[in-house]
Gaussian input, Z-matrix of N, CA and C with variables (Angstrom, degrees):
# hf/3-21g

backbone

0 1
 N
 C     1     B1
 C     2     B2     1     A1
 N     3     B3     2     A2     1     D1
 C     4     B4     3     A3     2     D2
 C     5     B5     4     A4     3     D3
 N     6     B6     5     A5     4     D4
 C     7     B7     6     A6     5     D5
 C     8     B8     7     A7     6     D6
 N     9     B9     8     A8     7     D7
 C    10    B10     9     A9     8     D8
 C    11    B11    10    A10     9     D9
 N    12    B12    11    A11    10    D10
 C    13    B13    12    A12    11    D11
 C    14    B14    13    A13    12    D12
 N    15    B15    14    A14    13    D13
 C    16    B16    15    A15    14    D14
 C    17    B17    16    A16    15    D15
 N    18    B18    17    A17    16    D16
 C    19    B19    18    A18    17    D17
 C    20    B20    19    A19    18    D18
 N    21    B21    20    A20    19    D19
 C    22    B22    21    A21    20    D20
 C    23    B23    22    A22    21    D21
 N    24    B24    23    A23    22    D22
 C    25    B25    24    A24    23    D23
 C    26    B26    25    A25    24    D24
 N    27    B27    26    A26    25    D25
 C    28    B28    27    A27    26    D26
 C    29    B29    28    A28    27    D27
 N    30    B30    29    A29    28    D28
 C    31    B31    30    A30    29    D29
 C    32    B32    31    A31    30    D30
 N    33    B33    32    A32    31    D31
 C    34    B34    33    A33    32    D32
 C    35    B35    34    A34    33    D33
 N    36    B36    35    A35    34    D34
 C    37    B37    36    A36    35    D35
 C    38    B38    37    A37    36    D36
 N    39    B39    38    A38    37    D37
 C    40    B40    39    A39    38    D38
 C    41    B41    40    A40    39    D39
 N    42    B42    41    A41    40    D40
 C    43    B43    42    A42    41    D41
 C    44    B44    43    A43    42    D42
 N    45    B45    44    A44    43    D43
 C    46    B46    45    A45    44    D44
 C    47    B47    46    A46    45    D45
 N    48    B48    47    A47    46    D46
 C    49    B49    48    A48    47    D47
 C    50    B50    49    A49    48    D48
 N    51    B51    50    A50    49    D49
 C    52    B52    51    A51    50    D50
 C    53    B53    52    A52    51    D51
 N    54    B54    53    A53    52    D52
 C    55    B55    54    A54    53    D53
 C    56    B56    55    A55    54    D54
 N    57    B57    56    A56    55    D55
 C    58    B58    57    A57    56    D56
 C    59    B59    58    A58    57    D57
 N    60    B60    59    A59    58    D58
 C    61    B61    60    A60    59    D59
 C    62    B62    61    A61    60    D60
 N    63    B63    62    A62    61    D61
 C    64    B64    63    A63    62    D62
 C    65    B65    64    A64    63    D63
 N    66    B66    65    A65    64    D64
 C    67    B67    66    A66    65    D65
 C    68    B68    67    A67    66    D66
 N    69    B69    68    A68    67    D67
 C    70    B70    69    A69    68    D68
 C    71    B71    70    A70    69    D69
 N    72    B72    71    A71    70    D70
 C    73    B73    72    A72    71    D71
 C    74    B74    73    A73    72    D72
 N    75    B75    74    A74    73    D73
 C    76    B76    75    A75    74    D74
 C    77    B77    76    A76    75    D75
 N    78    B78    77    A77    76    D76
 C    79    B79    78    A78    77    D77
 C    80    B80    79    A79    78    D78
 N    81    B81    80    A80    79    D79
 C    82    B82    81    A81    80    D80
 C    83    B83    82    A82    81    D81
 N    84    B84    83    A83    82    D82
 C    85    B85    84    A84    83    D83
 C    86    B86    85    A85    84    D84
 N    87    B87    86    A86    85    D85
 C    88    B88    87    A87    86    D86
 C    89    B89    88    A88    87    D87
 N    90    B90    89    A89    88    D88
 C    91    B91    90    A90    89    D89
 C    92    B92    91    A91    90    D90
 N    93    B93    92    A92    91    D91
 C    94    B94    93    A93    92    D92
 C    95    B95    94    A94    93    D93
 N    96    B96    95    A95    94    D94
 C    97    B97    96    A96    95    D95
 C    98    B98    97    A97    96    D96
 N    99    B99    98    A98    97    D97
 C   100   B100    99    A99    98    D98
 C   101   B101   100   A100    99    D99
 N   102   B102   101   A101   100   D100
 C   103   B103   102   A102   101   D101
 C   104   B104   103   A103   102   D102
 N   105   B105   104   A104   103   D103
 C   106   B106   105   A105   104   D104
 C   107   B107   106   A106   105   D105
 N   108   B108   107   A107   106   D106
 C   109   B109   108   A108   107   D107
 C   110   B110   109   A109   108   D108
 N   111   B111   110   A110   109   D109
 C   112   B112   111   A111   110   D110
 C   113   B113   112   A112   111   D111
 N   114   B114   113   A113   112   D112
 C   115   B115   114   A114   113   D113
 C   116   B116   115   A115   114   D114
 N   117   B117   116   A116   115   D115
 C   118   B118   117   A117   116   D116
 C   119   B119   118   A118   117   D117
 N   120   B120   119   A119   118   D118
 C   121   B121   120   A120   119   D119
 C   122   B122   121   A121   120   D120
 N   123   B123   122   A122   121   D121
 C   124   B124   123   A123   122   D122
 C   125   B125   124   A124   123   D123
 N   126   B126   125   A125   124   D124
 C   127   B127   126   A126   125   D125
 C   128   B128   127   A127   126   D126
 N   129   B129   128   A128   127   D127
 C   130   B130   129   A129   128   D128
 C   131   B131   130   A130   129   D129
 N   132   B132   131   A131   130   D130
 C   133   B133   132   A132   131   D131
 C   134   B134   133   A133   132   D132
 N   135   B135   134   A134   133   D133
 C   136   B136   135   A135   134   D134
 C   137   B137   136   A136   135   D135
 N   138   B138   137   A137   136   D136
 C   139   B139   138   A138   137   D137
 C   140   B140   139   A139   138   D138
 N   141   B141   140   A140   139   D139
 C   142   B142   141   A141   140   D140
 C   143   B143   142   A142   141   D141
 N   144   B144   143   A143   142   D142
 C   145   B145   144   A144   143   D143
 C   146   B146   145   A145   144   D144
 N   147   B147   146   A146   145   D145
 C   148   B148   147   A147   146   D146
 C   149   B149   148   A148   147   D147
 N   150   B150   149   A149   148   D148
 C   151   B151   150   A150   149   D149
 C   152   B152   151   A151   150   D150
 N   153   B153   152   A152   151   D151
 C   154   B154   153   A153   152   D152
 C   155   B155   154   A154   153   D153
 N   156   B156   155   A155   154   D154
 C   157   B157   156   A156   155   D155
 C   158   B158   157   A157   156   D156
 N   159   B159   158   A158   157   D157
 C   160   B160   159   A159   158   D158
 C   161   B161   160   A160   159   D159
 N   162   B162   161   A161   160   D160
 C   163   B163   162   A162   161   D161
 C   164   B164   163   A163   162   D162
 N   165   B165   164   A164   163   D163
 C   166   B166   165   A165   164   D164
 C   167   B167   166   A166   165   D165
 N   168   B168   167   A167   166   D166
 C   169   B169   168   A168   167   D167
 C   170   B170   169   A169   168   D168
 N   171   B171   170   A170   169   D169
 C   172   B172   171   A171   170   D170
 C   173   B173   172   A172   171   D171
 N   174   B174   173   A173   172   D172
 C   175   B175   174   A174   173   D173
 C   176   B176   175   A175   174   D174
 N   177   B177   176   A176   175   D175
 C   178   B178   177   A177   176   D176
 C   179   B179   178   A178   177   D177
 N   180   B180   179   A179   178   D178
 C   181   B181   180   A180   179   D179
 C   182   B182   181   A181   180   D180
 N   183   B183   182   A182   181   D181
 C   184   B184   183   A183   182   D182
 C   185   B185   184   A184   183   D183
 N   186   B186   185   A185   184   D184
 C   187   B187   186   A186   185   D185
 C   188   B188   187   A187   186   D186
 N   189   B189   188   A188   187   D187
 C   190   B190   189   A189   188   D188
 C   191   B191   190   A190   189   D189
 N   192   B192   191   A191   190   D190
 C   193   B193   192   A192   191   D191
 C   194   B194   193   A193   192   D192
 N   195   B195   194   A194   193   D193
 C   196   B196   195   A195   194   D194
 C   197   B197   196   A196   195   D195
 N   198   B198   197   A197   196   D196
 C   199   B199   198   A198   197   D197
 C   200   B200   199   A199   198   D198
 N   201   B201   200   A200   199   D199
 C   202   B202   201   A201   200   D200
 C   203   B203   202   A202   201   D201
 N   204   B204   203   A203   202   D202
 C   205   B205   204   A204   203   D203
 C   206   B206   205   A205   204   D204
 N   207   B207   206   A206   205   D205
 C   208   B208   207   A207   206   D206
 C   209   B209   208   A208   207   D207
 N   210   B210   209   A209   208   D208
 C   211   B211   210   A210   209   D209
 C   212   B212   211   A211   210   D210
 N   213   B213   212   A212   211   D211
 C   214   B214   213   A213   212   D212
 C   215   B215   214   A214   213   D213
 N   216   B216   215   A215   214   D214
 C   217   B217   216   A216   215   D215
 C   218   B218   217   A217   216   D216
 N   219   B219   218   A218   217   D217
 C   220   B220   219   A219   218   D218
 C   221   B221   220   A220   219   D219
 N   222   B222   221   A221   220   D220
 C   223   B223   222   A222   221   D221
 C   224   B224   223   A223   222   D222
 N   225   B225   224   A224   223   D223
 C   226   B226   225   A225   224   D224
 C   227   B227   226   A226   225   D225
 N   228   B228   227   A227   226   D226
 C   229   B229   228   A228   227   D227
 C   230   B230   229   A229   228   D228
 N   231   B231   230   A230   229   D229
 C   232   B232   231   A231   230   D230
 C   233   B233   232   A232   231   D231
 N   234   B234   233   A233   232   D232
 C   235   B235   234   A234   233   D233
 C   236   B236   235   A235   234   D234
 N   237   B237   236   A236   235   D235
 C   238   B238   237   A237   236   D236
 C   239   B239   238   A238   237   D237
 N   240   B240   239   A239   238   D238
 C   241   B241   240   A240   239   D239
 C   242   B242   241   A241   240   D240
 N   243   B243   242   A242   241   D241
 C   244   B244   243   A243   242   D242
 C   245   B245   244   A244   243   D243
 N   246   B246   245   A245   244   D244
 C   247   B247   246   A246   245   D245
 C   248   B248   247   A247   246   D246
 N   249   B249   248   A248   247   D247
 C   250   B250   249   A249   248   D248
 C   251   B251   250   A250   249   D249
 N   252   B252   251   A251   250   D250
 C   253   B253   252   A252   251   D251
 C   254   B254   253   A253   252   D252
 N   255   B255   254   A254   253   D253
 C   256   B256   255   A255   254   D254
 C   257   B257   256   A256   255   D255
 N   258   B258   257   A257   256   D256
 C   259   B259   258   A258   257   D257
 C   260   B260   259   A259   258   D258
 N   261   B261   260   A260   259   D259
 C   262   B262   261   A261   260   D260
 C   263   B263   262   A262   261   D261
 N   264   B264   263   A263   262   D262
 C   265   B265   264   A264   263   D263
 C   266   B266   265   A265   264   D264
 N   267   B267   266   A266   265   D265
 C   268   B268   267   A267   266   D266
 C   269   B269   268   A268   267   D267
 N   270   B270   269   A269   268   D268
 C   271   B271   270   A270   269   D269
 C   272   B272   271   A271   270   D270
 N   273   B273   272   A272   271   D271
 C   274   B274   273   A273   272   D272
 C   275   B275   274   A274   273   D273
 N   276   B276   275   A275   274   D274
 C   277   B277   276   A276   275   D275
 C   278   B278   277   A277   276   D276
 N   279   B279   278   A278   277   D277
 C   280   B280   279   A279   278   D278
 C   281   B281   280   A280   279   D279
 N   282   B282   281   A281   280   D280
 C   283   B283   282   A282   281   D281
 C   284   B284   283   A283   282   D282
 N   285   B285   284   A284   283   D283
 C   286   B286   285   A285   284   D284
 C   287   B287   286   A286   285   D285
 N   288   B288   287   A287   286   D286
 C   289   B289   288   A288   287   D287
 C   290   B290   289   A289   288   D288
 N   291   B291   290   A290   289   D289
 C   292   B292   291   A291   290   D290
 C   293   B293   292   A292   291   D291
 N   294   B294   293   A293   292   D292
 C   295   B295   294   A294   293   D293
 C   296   B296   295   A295   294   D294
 N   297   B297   296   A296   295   D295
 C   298   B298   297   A297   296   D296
 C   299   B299   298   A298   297   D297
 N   300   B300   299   A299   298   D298
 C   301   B301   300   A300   299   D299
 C   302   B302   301   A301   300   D300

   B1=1.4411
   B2=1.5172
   B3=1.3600
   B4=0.9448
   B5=1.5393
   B6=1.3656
   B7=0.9421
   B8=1.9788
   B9=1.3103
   B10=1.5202
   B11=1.5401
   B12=2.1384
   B13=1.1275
   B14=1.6574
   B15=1.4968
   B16=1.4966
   B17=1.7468
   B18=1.4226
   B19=1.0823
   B20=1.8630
   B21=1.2526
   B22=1.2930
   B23=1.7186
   B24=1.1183
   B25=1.3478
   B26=1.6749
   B27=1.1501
   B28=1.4670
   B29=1.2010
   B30=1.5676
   B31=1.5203
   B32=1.3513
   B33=1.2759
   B34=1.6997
   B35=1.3695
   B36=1.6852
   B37=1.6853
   B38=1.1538
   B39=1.3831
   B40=1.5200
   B41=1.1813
   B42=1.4115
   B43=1.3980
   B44=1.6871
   B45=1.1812
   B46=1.2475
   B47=1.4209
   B48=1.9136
   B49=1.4818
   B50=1.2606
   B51=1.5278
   B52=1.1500
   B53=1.4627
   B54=1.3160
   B55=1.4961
   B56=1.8373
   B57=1.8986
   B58=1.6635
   B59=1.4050
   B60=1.3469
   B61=1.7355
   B62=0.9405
   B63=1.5466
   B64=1.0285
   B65=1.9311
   B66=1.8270
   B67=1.4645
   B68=1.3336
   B69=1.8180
   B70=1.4696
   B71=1.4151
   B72=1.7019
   B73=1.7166
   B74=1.5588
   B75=1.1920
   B76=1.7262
   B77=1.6197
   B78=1.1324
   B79=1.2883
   B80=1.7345
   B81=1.3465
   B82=1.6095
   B83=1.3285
   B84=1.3252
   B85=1.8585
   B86=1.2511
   B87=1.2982
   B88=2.0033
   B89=1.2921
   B90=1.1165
   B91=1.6583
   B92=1.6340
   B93=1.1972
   B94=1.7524
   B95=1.0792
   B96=1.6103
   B97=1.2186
   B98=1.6452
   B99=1.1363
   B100=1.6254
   B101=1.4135
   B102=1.5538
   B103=1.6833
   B104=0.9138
   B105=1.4177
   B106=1.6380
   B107=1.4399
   B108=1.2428
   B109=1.4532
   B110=1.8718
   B111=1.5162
   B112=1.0320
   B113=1.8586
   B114=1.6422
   B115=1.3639
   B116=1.6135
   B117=1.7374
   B118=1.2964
   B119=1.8796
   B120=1.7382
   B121=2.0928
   B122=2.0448
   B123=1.6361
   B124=1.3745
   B125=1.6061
   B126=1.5264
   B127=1.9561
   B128=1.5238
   B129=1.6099
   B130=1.0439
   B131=1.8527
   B132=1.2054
   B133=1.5133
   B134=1.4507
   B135=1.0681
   B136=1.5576
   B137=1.6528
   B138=1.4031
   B139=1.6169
   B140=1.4535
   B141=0.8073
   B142=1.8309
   B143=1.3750
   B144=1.0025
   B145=2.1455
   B146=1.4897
   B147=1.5089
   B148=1.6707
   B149=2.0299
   B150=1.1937
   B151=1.3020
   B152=2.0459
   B153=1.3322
   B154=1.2407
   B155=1.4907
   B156=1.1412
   B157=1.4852
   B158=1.5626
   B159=0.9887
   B160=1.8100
   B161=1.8114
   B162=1.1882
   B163=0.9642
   B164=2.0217
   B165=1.2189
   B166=1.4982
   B167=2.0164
   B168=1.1984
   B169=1.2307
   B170=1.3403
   B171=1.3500
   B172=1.4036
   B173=1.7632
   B174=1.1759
   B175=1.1995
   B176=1.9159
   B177=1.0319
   B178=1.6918
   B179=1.7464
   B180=1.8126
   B181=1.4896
   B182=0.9548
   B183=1.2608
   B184=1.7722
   B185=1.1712
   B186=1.2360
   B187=1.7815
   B188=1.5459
   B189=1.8094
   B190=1.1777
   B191=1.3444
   B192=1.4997
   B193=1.5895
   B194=1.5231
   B195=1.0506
   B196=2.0581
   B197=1.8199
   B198=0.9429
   B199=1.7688
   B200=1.3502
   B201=1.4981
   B202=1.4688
   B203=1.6755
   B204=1.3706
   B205=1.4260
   B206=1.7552
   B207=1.3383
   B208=1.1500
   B209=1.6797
   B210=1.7411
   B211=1.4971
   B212=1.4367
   B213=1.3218
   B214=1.7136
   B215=1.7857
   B216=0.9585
   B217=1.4166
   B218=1.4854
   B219=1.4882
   B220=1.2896
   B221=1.1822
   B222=1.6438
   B223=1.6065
   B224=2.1166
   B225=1.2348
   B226=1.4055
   B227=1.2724
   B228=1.2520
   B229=1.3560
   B230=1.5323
   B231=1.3815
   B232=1.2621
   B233=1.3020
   B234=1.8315
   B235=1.4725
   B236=1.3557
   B237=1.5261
   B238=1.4943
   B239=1.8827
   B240=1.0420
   B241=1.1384
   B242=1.7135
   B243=1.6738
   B244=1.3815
   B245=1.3620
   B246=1.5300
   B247=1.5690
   B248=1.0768
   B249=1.6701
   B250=1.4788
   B251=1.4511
   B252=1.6263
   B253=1.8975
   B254=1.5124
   B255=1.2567
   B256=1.4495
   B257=1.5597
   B258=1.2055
   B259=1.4855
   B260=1.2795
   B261=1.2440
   B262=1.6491
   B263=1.7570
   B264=1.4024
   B265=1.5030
   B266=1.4170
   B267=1.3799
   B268=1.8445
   B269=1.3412
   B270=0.8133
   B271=1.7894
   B272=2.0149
   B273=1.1629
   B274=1.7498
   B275=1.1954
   B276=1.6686
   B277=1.5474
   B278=1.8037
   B279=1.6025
   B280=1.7279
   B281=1.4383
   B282=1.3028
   B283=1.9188
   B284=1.6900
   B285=1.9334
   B286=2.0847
   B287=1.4089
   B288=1.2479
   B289=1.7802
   B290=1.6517
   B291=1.2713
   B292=1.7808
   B293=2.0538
   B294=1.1507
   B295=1.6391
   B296=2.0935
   B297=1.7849
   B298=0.8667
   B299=1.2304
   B300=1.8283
   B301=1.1515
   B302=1.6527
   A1=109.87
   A2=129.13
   A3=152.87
   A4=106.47
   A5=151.69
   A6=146.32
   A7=94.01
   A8=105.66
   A9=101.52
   A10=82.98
   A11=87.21
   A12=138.16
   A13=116.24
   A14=110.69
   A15=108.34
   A16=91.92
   A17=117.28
   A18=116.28
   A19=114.39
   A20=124.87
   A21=119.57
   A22=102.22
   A23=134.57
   A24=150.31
   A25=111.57
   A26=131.98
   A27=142.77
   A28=118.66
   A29=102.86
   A30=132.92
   A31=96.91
   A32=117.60
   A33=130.40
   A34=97.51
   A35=127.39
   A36=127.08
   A37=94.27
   A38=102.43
   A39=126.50
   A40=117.86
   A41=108.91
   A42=143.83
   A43=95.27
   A44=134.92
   A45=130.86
   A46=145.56
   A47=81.46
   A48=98.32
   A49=100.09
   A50=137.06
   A51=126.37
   A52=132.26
   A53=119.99
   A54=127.01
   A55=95.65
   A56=88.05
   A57=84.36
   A58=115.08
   A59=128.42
   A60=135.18
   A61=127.11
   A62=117.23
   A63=126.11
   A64=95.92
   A65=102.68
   A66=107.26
   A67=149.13
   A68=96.13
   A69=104.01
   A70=86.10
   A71=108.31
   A72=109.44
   A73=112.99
   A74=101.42
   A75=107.00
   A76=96.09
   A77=115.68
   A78=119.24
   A79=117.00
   A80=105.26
   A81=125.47
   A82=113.66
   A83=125.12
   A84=130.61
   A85=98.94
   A86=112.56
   A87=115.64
   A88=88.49
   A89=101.27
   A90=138.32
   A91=91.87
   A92=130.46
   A93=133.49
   A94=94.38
   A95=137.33
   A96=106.39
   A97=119.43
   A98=103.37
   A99=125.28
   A100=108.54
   A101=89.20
   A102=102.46
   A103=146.91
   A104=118.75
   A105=140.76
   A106=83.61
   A107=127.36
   A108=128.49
   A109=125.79
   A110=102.61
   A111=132.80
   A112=95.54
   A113=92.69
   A114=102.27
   A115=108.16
   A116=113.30
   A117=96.55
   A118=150.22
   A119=67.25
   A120=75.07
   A121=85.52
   A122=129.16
   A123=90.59
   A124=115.80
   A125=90.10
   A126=103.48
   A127=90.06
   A128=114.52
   A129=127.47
   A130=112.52
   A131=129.34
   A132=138.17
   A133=109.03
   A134=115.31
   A135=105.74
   A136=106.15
   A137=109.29
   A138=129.02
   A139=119.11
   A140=116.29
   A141=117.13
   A142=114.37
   A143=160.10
   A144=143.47
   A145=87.39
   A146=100.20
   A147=112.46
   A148=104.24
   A149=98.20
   A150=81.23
   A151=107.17
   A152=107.78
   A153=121.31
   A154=106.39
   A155=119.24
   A156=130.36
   A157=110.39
   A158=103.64
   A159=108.40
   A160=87.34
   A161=114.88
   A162=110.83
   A163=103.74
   A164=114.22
   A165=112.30
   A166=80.81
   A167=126.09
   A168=123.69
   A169=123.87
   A170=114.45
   A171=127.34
   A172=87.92
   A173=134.36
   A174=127.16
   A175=100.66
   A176=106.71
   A177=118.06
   A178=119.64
   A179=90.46
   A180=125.28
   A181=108.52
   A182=125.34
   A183=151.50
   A184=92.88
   A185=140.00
   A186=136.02
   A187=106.50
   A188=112.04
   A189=118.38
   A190=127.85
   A191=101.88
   A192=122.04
   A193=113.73
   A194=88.41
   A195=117.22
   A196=105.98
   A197=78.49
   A198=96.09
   A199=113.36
   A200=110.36
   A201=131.35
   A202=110.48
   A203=113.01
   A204=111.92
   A205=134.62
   A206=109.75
   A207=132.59
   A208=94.05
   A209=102.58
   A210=106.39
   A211=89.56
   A212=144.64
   A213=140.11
   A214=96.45
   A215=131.46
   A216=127.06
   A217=102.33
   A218=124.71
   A219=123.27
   A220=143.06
   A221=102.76
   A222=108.04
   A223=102.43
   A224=114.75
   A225=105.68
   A226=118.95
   A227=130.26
   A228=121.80
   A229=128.92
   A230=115.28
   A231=112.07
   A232=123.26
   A233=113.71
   A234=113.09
   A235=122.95
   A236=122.27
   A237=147.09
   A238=90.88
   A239=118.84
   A240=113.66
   A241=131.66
   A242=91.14
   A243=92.67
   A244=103.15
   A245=127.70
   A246=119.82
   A247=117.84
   A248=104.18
   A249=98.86
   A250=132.85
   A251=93.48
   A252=96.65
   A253=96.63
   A254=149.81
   A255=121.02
   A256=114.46
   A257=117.38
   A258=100.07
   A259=128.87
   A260=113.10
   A261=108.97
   A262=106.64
   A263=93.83
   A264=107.39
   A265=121.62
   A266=111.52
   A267=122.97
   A268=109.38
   A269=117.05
   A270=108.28
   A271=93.48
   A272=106.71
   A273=96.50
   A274=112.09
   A275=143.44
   A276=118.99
   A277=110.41
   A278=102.35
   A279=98.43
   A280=98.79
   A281=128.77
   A282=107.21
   A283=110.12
   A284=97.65
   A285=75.35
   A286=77.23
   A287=118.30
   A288=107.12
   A289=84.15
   A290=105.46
   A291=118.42
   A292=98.21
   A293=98.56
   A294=87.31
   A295=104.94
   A296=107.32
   A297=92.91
   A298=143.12
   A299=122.52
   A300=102.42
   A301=118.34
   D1=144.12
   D2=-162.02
   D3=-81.45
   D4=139.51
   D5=-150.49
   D6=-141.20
   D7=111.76
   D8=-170.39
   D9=-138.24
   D10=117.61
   D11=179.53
   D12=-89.13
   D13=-45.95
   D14=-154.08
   D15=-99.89
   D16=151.42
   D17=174.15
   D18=-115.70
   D19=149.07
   D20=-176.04
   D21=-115.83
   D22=134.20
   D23=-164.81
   D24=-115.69
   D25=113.50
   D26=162.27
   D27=-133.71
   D28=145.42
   D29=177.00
   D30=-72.36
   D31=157.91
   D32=-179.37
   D33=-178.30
   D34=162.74
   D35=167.29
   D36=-100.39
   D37=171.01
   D38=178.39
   D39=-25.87
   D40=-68.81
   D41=-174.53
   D42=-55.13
   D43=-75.42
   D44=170.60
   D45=-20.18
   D46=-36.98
   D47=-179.00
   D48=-84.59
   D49=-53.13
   D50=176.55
   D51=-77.30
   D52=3.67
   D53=150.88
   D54=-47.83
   D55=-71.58
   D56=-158.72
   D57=-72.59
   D58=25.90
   D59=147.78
   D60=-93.33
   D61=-11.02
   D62=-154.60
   D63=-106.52
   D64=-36.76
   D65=155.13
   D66=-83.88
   D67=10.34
   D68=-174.71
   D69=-87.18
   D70=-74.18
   D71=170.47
   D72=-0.31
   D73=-75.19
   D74=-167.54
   D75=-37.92
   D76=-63.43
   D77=-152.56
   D78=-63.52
   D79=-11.25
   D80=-170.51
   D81=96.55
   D82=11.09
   D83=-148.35
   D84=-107.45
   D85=162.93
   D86=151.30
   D87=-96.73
   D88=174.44
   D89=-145.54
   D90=-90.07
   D91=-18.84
   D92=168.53
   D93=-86.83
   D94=-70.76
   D95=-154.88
   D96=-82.25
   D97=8.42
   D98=163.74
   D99=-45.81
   D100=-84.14
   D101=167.30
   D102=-55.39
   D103=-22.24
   D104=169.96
   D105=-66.98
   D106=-99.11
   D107=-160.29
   D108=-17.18
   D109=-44.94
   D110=-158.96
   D111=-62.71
   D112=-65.05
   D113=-164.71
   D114=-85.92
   D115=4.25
   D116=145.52
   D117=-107.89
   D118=27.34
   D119=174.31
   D120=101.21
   D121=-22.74
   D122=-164.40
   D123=-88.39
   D124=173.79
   D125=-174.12
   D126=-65.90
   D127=135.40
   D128=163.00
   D129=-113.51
   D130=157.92
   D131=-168.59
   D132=-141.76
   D133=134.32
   D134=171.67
   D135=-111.19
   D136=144.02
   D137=-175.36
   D138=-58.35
   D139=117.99
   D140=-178.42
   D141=-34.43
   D142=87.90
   D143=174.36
   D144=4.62
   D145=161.95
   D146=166.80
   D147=-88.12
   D148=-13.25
   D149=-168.12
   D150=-74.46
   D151=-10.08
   D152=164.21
   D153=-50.06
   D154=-67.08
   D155=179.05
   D156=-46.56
   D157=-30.36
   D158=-172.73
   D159=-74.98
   D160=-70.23
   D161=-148.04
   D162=-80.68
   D163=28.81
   D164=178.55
   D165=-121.30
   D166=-11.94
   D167=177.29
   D168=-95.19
   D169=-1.98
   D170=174.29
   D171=-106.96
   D172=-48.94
   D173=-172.31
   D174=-49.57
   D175=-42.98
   D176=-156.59
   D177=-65.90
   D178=-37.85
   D179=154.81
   D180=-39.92
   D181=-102.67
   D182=167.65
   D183=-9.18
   D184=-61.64
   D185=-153.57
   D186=-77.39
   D187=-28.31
   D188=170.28
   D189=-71.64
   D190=-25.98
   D191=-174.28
   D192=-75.39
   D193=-36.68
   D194=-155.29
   D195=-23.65
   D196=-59.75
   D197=-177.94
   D198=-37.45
   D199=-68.87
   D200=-174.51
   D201=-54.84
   D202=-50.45
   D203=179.72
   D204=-86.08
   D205=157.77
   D206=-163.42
   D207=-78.75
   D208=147.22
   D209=-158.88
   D210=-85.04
   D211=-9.92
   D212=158.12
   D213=-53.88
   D214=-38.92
   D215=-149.40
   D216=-99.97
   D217=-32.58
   D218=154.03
   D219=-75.85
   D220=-26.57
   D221=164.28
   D222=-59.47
   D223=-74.71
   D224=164.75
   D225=-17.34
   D226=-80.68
   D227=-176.40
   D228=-61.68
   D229=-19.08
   D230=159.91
   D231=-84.98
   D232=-3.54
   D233=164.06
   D234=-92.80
   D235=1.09
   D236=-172.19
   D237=-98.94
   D238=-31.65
   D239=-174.47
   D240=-94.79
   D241=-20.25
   D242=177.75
   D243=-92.70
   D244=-25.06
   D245=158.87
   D246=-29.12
   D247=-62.77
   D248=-171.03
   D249=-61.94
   D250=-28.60
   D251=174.64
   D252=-77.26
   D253=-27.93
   D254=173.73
   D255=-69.92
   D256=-38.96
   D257=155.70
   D258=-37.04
   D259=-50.06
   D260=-168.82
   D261=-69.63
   D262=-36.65
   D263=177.16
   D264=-53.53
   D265=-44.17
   D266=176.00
   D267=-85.58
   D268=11.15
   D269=-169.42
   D270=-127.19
   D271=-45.72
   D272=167.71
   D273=-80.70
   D274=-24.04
   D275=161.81
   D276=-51.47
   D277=-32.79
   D278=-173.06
   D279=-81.10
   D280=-13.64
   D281=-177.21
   D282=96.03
   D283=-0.94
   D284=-162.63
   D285=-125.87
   D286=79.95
   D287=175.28
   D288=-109.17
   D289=122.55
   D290=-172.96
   D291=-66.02
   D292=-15.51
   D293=-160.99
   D294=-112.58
   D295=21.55
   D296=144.65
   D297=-87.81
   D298=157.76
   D299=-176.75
   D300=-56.24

């Protein structure tokens, strides 16, 4: 492990600072290795919401289930499921999906 000694100090506003917390989060990062990355040229990605995960885990279910159940019981569950991905869907075009990282 890398042993980081020197520290670098910048001005930013409020607003700035929590943009860029608000994009380390996304990304899975703290807010250093946010910035480290950033200002060294690397590819950065931001993490899907978890509620993505929920709902690729109900998908994953269902595909396991499929067989066993009655097409009343899958139409339901595939309508429980696409709710939920438009949730996830309307709430990250707006920025306020509570369950990103």
């Amino acid at each position: 492990m890398r042993h980081r000694t020197c520290a670098i100090q910048i001005r930013v506003t409020e607003k700035e600072k929590q943009h860029i917390i608000r994009n380390a989060h996304r990304c899975g990062l703290s807010v250093s290795t946010y910035l480290r990355k950033l200002s060294l040229g690397k590819e950065i990605q931001s993490a899907p919401p978890l509620a993505l995960y929920r709902v690729y885990t109900q998908l994953t279910q269902l595909q396991q289930e499929y067989p066993n159940l009655s097409s009343a019981s899958i139409a339901e569950r595939l309508k429980t499921i696409s709710q939920a991905l438009m949730q996830v869907c309307c709430h990250t075009e707006r920025g306020d999906d509570p369950q990103w990282p």
